[in-house]
C-alpha positions as CSV (number, residue, x, y, z in Angstrom):
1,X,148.7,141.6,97.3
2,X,148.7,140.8,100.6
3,X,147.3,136.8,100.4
4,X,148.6,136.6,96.7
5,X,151.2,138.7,95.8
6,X,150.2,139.7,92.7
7,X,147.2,141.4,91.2
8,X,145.9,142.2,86.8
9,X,145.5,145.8,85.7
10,X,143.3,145.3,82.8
11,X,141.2,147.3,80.1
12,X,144.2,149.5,79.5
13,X,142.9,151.9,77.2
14,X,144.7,153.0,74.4
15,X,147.0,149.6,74.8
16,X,147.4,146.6,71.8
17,X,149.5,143.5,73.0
18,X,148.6,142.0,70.1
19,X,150.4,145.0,68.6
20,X,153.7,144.2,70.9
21,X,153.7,141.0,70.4
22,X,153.6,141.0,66.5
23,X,156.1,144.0,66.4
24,X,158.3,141.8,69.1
25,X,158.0,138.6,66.6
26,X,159.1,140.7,63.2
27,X,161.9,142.1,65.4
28,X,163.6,138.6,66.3
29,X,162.9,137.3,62.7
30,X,165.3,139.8,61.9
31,X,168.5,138.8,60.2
32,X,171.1,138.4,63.1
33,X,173.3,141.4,61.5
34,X,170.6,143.8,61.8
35,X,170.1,142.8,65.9
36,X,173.6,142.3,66.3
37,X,173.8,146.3,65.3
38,X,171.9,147.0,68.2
39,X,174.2,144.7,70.8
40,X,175.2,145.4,74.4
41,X,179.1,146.0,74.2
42,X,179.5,142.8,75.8
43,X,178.4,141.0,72.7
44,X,179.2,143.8,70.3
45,X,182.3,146.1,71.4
46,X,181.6,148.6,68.6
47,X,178.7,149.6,70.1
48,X,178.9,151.7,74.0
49,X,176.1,150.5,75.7
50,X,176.1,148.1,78.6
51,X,172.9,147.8,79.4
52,X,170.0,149.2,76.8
53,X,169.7,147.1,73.8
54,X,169.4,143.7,72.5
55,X,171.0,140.8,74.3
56,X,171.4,137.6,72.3
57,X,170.7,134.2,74.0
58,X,173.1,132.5,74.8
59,X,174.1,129.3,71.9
60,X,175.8,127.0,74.8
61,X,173.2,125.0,76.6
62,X,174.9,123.1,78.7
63,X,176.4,125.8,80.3
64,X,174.1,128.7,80.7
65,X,170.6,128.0,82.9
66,X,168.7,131.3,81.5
67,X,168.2,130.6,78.0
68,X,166.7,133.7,76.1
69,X,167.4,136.8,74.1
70,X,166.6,140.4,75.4
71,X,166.2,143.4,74.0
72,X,166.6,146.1,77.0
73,X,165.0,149.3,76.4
74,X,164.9,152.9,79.1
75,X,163.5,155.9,80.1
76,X,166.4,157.4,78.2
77,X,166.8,158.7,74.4
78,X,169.9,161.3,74.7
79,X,172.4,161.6,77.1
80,X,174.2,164.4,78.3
81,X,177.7,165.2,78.9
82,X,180.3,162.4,79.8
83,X,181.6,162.8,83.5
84,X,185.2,163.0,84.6
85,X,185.2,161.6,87.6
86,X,186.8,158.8,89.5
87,X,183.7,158.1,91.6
88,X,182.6,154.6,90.7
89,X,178.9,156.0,92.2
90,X,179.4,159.1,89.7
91,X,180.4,156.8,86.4
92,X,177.2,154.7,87.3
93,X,175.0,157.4,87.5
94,X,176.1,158.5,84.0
95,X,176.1,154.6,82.8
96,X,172.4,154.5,83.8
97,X,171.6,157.2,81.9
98,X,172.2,155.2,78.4
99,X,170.2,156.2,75.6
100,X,167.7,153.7,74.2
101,X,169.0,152.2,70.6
102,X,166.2,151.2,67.5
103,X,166.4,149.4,65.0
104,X,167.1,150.9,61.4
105,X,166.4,148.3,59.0
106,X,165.8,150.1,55.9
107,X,161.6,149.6,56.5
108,X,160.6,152.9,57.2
109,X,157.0,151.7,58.4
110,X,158.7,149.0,60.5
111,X,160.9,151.1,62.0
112,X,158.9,154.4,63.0
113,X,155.9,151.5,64.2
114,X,158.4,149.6,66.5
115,X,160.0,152.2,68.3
116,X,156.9,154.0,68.9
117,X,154.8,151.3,69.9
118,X,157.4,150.4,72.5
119,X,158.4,153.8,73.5
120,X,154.6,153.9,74.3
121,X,154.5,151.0,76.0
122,X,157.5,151.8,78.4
123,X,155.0,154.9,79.5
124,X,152.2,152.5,79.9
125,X,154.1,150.4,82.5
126,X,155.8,153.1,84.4
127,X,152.6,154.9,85.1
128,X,151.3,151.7,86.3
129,X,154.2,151.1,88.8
130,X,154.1,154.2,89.9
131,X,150.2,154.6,90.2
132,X,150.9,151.6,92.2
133,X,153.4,153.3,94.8
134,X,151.2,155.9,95.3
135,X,148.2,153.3,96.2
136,X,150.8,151.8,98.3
137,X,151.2,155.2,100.3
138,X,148.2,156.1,100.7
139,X,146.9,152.6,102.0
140,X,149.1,152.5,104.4
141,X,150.0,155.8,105.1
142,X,153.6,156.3,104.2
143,X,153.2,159.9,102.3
144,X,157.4,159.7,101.7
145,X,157.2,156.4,99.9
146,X,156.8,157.7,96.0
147,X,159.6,160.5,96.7
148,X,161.7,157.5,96.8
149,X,160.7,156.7,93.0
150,X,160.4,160.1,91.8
151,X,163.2,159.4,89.0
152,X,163.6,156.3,87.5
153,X,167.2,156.4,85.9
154,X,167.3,152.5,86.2
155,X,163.8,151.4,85.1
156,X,163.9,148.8,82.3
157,X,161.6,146.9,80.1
158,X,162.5,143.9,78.5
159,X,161.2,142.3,75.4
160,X,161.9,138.8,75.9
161,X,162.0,135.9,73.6
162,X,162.5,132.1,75.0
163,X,163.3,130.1,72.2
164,X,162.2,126.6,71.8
165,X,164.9,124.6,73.7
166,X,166.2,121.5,71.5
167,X,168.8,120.3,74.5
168,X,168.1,120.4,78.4
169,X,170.8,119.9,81.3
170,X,170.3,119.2,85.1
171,X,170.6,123.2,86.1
172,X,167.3,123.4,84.5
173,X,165.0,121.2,86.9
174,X,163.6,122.8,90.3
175,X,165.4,122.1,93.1
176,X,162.1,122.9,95.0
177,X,159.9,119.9,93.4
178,X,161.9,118.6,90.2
179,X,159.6,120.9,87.8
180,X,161.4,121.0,84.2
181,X,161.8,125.2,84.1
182,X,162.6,127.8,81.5
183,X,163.0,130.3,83.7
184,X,164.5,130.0,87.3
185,X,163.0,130.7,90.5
186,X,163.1,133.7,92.2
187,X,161.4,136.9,93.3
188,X,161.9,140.0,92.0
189,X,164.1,143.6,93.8
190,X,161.4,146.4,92.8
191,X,158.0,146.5,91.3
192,X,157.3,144.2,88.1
193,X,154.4,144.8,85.2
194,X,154.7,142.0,83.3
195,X,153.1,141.0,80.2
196,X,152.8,137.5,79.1
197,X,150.7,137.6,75.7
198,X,148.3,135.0,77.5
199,X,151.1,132.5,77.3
200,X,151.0,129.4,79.7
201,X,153.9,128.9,82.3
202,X,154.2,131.2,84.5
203,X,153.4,130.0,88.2
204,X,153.7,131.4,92.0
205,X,154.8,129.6,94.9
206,X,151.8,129.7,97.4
207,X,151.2,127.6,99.8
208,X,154.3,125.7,99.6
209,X,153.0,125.1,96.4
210,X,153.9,126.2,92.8
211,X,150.6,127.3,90.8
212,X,149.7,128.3,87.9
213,X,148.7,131.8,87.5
214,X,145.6,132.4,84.9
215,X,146.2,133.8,82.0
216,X,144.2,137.3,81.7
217,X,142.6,139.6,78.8
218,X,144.2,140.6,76.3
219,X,145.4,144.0,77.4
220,X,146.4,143.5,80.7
221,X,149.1,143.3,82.9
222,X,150.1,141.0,86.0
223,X,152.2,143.3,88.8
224,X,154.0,142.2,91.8
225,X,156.3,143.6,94.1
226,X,160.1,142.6,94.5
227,X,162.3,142.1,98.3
228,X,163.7,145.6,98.2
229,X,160.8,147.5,98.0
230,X,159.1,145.4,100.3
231,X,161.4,145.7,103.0
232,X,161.0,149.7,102.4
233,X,157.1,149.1,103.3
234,X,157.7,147.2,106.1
235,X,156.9,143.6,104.1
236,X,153.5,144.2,104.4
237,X,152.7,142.6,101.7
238,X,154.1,139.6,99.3
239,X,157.2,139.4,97.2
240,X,156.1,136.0,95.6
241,X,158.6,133.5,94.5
242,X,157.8,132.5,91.1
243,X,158.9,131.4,87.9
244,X,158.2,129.5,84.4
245,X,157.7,126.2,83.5
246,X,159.1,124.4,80.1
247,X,157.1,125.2,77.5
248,X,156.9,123.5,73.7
249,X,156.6,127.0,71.8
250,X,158.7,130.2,71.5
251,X,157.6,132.3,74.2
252,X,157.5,136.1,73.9
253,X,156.7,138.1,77.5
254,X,157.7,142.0,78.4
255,X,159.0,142.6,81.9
256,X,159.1,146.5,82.9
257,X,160.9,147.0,86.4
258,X,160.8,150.0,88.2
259,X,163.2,150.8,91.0
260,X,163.5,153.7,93.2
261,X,165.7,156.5,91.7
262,X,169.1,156.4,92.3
263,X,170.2,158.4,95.5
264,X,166.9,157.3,97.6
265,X,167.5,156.1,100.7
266,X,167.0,152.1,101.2
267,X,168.3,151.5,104.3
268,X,165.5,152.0,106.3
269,X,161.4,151.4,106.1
270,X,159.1,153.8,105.9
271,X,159.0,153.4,110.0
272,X,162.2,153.7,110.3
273,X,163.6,149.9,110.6
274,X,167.2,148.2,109.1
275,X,166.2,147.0,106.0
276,X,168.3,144.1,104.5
277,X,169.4,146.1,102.0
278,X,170.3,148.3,105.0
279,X,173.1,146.3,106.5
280,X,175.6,146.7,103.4
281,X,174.1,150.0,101.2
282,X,172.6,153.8,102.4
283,X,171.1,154.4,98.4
284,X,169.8,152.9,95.6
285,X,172.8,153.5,93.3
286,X,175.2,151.6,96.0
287,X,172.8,148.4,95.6
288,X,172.2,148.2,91.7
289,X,175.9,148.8,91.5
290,X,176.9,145.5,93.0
291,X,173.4,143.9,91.9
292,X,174.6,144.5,88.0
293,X,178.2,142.9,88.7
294,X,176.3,139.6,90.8
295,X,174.2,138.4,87.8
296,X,174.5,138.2,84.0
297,X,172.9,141.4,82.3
298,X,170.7,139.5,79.7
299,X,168.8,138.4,82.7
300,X,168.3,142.0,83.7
């Protein structure tokens, strides 16, 4: 983590990707009814959910520069009482707590198979992140870091599709070396699990170079850390920039992020120093408030 940034978890027993990734392909051959059922509000304002569900890509090229669908998915399946409150902090706390939507297609088999493979997979990646922050704590001696994660209202995986792109515009090329990219440049907020299926395209910037991270096995996972967490350890280790590279095929990939819960403390490091975070926000809930309004939520 330190020299790369990222590191595999692999033989995961009890894990199928080829299972995910066959279940993820039936689910966006769907008929666009069907997914459009399970919408964020934003494209669907029957349904109440901002956040959890399925996230169409968006049809305008030219104009958009993250071109994918996304089907959101929580640690949530009920939800409890609304709150009367005119906290916006309070509101978000309840927002976060959406519950997960699944597909009802009439196909019994397909149905019960999806949502418990992917409920399953969800639990999967957030023992991983959080087996993770405990290594973390004990390497380097910060026994208060994984109170800082002990709920997760806010951790979301994301089955992701990147369909094959028929029109290109300038947004799309690097600004760092002119690389043709399907998915931007950046580096991650908390910790990432990420699942790629084996497919090509992802790459790190090391070196003041992009790369090409090697595939792995076939049930295994690639984990890296994002800035905000990093600051919390003291930047000990490596958020890596990174990001994909056009590709010629659909490409299916799972992100899982896991963020502290919402009222920990991200102001300061585990020894005690300003974090960048730290200069505008005390807790957790204060940042992924103004983080959700600065970026579109199908990227999320």
């Amino acid at each position: 983590m330190k020299k790369y940034g990222f590191f595999y978890v692999v033989d995961v027993p009890e894990y199928s990707a080829a299972l995910e990734h066959d279940y993820m392909k039936q689910f966006y051959d769907l008929d666009e009814d069907v997914k459009d059922e399970l919408a964020i509000r934003r494209h669907n304002p029957a349904n109440k959910n901002a956040y959890r569900g399925y996230c169409p890509g968006l049809d305008d090229v030219e104009n958009t520069l993250q071109y994918k669908n996304l089907y959101n998915i929580g640690p949530h399946e009920t939800r409890g009482a609304s709150v009367e409150s005119e906290n916006i902090l309070e509101k978000l706390r309840y927002d976060c707590q959406e519950p997960n939507v699944w597909p009802e297609t009439g196909n019994c088999t397909f149905d019960k198979g999806f949502k418990e493979t992917f409920q399953a997979g969800f639990e999967i990646r957030r023992n991983i992140g959080r087996a993770f922050i405990r290594s973390i704590a004990r390497a380097m001696n910060y026994p208060n870091l994984p109170a800082l994660f002990a709920e997760d209202e806010f951790s979301a995986m994301g089955l992701r599709k990147y369909p094959i792109r028929k029109k290109i515009n300038s947004n799309m090329y690097s600004d760092f070396d002119g690389t043709l990219l399907r998915e931007l440049e950046h580096i991650d907020s908390t910790v990432t699990v990420l699942s790629t299926f084996n497919n090509a395209g992802l790459e790190i910037l090391y070196k003041n170079q992009y790369r090409t991270v090697p595939v792995t096995g076939e049930n295994s996972f690639i984990v890296n850390i994002g800035k905000l967490v990093d600051d919390l350890i003291d930047n000990k280790v490596a958020a890596v920039r990174h990001r994909v590279a056009e590709v010629d095929f659909d490409r299916y990939s799972i992100t899982y992020f896991l963020g502290p819960q919402f009222d920990a403390d991200i102001s300061r490091s585990m020894t005690g120093k300003l974090t960048d975070a730290g200069q505008k926000y005390t807790i957790f809930g204060e940042w992924i408030k103004d983080y959700l309004g600065a970026i579109e939520l199908f990227y999320y």
